[in-house]
N, C-alpha and C positions, 0 to 999 in steps of 0.2 A: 317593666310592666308586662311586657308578651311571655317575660315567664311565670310570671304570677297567672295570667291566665291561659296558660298549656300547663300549670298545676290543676286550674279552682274552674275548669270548663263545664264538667259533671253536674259536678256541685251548683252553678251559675245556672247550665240548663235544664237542672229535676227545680231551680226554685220559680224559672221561666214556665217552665208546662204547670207548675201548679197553679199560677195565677192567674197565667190564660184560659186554663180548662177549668177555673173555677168561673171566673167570668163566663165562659161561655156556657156551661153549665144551668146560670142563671137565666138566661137568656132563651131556655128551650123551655117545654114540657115535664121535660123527664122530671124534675125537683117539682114535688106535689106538696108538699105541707106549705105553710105558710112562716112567714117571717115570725122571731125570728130562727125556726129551725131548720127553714128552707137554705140558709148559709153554711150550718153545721151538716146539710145532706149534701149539699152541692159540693161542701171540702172532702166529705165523704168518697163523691165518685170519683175527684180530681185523687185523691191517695190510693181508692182503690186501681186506677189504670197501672200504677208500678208492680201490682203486685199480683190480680189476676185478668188486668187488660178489660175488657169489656162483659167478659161471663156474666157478672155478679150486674150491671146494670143495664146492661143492651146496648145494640149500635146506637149511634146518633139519631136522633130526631127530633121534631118539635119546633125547629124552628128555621132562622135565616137562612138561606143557602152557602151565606160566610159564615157564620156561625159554625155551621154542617163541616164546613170542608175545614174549619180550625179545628174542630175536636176530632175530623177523622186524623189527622195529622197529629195530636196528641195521642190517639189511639197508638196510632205506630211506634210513638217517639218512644215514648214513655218506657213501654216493657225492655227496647230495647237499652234503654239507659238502663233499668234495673239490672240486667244481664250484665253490662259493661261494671257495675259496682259491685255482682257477684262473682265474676271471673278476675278483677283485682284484688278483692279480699282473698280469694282460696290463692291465688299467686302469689299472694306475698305473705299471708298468715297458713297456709297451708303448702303448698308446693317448695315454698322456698327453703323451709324446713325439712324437708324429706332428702337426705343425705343420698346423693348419686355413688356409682361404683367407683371407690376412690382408692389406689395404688401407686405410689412415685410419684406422688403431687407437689406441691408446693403450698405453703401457706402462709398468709400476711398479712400481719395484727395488725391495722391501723390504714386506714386510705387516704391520709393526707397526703403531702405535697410529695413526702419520701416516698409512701406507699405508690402513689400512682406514678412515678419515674420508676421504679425495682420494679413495679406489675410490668410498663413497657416495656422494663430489658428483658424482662423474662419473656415475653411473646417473642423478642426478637430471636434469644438466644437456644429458646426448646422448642423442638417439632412443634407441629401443628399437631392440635389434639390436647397437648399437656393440661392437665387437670391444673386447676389451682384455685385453693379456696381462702377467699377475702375474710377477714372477720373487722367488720365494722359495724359496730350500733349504732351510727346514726342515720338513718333511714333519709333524710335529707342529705346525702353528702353529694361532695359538687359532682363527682365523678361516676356518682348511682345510672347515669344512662350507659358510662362505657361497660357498666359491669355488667347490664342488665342483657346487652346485646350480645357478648360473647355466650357461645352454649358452652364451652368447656369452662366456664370461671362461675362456681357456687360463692354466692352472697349469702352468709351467715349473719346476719341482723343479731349479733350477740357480744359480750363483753369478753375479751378476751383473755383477761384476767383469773376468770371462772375457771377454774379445771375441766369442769364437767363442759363445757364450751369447745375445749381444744380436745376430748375424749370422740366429741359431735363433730369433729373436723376431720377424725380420722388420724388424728397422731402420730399414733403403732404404724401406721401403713406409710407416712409421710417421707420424702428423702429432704427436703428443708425447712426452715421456719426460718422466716423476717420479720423481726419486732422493730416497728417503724415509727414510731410516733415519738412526740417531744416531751412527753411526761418520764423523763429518766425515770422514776424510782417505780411507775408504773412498772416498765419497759425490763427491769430489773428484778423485780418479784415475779412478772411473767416467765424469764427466762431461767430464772433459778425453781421455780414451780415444776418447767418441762423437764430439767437437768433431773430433778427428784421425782420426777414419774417414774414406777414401776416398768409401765407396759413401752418405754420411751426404746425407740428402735435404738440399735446401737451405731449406725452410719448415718445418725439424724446432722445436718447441716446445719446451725443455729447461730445466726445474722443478730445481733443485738444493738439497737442506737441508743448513742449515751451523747447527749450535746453539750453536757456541761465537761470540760476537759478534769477539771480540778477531782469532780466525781470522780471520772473513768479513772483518774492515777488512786486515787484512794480506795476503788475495787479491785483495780489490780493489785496493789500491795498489799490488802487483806483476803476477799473473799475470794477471790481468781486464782489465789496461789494454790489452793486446795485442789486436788488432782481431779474430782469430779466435776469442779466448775471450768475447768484449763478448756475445754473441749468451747466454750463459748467465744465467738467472734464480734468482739465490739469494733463499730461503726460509728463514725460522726461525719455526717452529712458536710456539717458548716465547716469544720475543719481542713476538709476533703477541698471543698470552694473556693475556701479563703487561698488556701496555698498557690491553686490555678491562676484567683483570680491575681493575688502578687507577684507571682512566677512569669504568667502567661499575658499579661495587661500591664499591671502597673511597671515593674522593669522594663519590657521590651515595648509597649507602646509608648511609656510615658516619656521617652526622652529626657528620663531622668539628669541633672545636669551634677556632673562630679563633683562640684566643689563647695558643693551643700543643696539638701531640699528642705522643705518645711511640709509635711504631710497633716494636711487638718481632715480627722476625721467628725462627719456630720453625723449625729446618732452614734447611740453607744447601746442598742442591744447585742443580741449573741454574736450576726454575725459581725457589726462592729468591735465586741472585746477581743473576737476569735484575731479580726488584722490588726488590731491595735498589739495584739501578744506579738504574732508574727513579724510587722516593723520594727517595734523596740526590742525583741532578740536576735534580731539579722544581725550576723558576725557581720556581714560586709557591709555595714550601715556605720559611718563614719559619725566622730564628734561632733561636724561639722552639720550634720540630721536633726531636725527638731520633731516631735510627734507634738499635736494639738488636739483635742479632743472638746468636739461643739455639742451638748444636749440640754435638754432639759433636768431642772432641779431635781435631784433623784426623791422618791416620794418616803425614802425610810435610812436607815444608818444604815440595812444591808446592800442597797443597794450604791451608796457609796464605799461603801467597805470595799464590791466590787473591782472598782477603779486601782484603791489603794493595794487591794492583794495582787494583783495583775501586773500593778508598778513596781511592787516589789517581791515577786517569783521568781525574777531574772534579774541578771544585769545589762543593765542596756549602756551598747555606745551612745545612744543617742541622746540631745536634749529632749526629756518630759517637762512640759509647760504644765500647769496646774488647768484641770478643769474648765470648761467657763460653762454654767450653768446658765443656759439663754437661750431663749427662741432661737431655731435657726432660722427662720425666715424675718426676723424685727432685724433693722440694719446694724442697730445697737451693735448684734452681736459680728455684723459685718467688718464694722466699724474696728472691731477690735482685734478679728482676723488678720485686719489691714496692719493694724499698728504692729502686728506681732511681723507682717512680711518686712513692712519695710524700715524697721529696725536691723534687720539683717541683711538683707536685701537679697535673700534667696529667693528661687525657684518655689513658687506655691504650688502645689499638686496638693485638691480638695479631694475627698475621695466620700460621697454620697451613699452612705448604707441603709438606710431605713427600710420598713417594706411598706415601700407606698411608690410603686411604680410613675406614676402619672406626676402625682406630687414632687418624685426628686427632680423628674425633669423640668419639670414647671419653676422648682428654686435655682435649680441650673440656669435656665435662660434668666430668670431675675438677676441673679447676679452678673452673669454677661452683660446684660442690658443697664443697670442702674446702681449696681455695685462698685464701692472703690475702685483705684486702682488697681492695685496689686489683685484685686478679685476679679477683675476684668479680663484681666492679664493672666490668667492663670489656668491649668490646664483640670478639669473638672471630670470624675468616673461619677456616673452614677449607675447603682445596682437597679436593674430592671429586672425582673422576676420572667414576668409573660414576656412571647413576640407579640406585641402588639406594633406592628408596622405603620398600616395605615394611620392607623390616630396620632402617632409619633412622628412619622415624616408630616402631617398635617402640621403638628403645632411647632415644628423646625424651621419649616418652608416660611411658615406665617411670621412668625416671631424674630428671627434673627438673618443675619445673610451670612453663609458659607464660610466665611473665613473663621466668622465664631461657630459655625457650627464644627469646623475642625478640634477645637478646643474640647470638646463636649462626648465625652467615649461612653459609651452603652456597653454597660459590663451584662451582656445574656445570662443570668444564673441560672435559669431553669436547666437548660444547656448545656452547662457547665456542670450544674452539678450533676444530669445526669453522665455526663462523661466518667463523674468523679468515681460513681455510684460502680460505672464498669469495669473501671481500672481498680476499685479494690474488692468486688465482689463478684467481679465475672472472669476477670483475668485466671 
């Protein structure tokens, strides 16, 4: 709500002064005809204040003394609100347009979640000074005040895609380009566009994200192999994550137990499929390993196909269980969790990937709290994007007591993955 109105303030107080100073308006001398055109003049002076203040009808008078002292105060407001809506429009439909002196910049398509971790390592890692220009069209984006504050970072309000967009960026002059966003095949005509520019520097550094794995092997094996695409550096975010977070989490924190685990993964988007590849190809994942996989009914044939190419890409040691297509929060699907534990009687390690922060932890304590045994009993990652500390230890502290809260590991990806981001693009 308080950002909605440190958006719509403006706006809220030109619709506030027109009401009051129309009323008040009424209330004097100045409005001379009679009804009813004496409303169409009174709206009159109330529109004329934004635009030449008081010239065109005179100061106040005619009437109350509060009256008086409301429309001197709309006198004031008023212009200067006009002011404030003429110096945002030229700032952002005129200034922001106007290309600064740009040399050995940096540039980076796309300001999501990638883009704004690569913007921070880059402030970390280049002087103070360094240019670098954003190309994001959406004018709403969450991270539009960091950019707006930095004087060395041009915000381009344009599609990136555009040739003539990355010509307005400065190109020729550029020493890298980071294509960040999750639209592979976007991300790919971008990158193969700049490779085919003319005027494209020849020590241009060019970062490209590809999050689907399957893609990136089928561009390597065809279009990559070509000598003037080689020079392009794919990048996958979730890849980079997934590896840490199995590497750096699930091995060394989980206490994994040798003689069999049962890894149920919750959700099966990206970066779901990305660990579920990595589990069931791990050489050192024994017979004795089962993978589980908890989502929802997939909504079409490709995207169970998904599951089915993934299962079989590789050969896995491990047992793969079939599907179960079910709410993960209806017990139902708890229910069946269980029965799969304690037919084996291994080690459950649940591992929570969705992207819905608040929510995995929130099914986490349900389960601790009112879940089977075996779900009880079991040792729980969930992927948490944001630090959100406070609200977290809040509903921890609240909810459960210590000992389950041991159970329960907060995998930091923002974190994580910018670590990932450094070690394959800044190293």
């Amino acid at each position: 709500m308080f950002l909605n109105f440190a958006r719509y303030w403006k706006y809220l107080f030109f619709a506030i002064i027109i009401v009051v100073s129309f009323s008040a308006f009424l209330q004097t001398s100045m409005v001379r005809t009679d009804a009813p055109w004496r409303y169409l003049e009174a709206l009159y002076f109330s529109i004329t204040l934004f635009i030449i203040g008081g010239l065109d009808i005179g100061f106040p008078h005619g009437g109350s003394p509060f009256v008086l002292i409301v429309l001197w105060i709309c006198y004031f407001v008023a212009p200067l609100l006009a002011l404030g809506f003429v110096y945002q429009f030229v700032q952002e439909h005129i200034f922001s347009q106007i290309s600064p002196v740009l040399r050995g910049h940096t540039i980076i398509c796309g300001m999501g979640r990638n883009g704004e971790l690569i913007y921070r390592l880059i402030r970390e890692y280049f002087p103070k000074g360094h240019k670098v220009v954003i190309i994001e069209k959406s004018t709403e984006n969450p991270y539009s005040e960091l950019l707006e504050k930095d004087p060395d970072t041009w915000w381009l309000k344009s599609d990136f895609t555009k040739p003539p967009v990355m010509q307005k960026a400065k190109l020729r002059r550029a020493n890298r380009v980071y294509i960040t966003t999750n639209l592979d095949l976007a991300n790919i005509d971008a990158a193969v566009a700049i490779q085919e520019m003319k005027d494209k520097p020849q020590k241009l550094s060019l970062y490209c994200h590809l999050g689907n794995l399957e893609l990136h092997q089928n561009f390597c094996d065809t279009i990559f192999k070509e000598r003037k695409f080689s020079d392009i550096k794919l990048f996958n975010g979730y890849e980079c994550v997934t590896r840490r977070f199995y590497e750096n989490w699930i091995i060394s924190k989980g206490n994994l137990n040798p003689n069999g685990v049962i890894f149920a993964i919750l959700g099966f988007g990206r970066f779901g499929q990305m660990l579920f590849s990595r589990l069931a190809s791990d050489p050192n994942r024994s017979a004795n390993d089962e993978v589980v996989i908890a989502t929802m009914k997939p909504n079409s044939e490709v995207d169970k196909l998904n599951y089915e190419y993934r299962k079989d890409s590789f050969e896995s040691n491990c047992r793969l269980h079939s599907p179960l297509y079910a709410d993960i929060h209806n017990p139902t699907c708890w229910e069946e969790l269980n029965q799969i534990a304690s037919s084996s009687r291994k080690q459950l390690v649940i591992l929570i990937c969705r992207d819905n922060d608040i929510g995995n932890l929130n099914l986490a304590i349900s389960m601790k709290l009112r879940g089977p045994l075996h779900l009880r009993q079991s040792t729980i990652f969930c992927r948490m994007y944001r630090h959100t500390a406070r609200e977290i230890n809040d509903i921890l502290e609240k909810r459960i007591t210590k000992n389950q809260t041991r159970d329960i590991l907060l995998f930091p990806m923002q974190e994580e993955l910018k670590e990932s981001f450094r070690q394959e693009l800044f190293n």
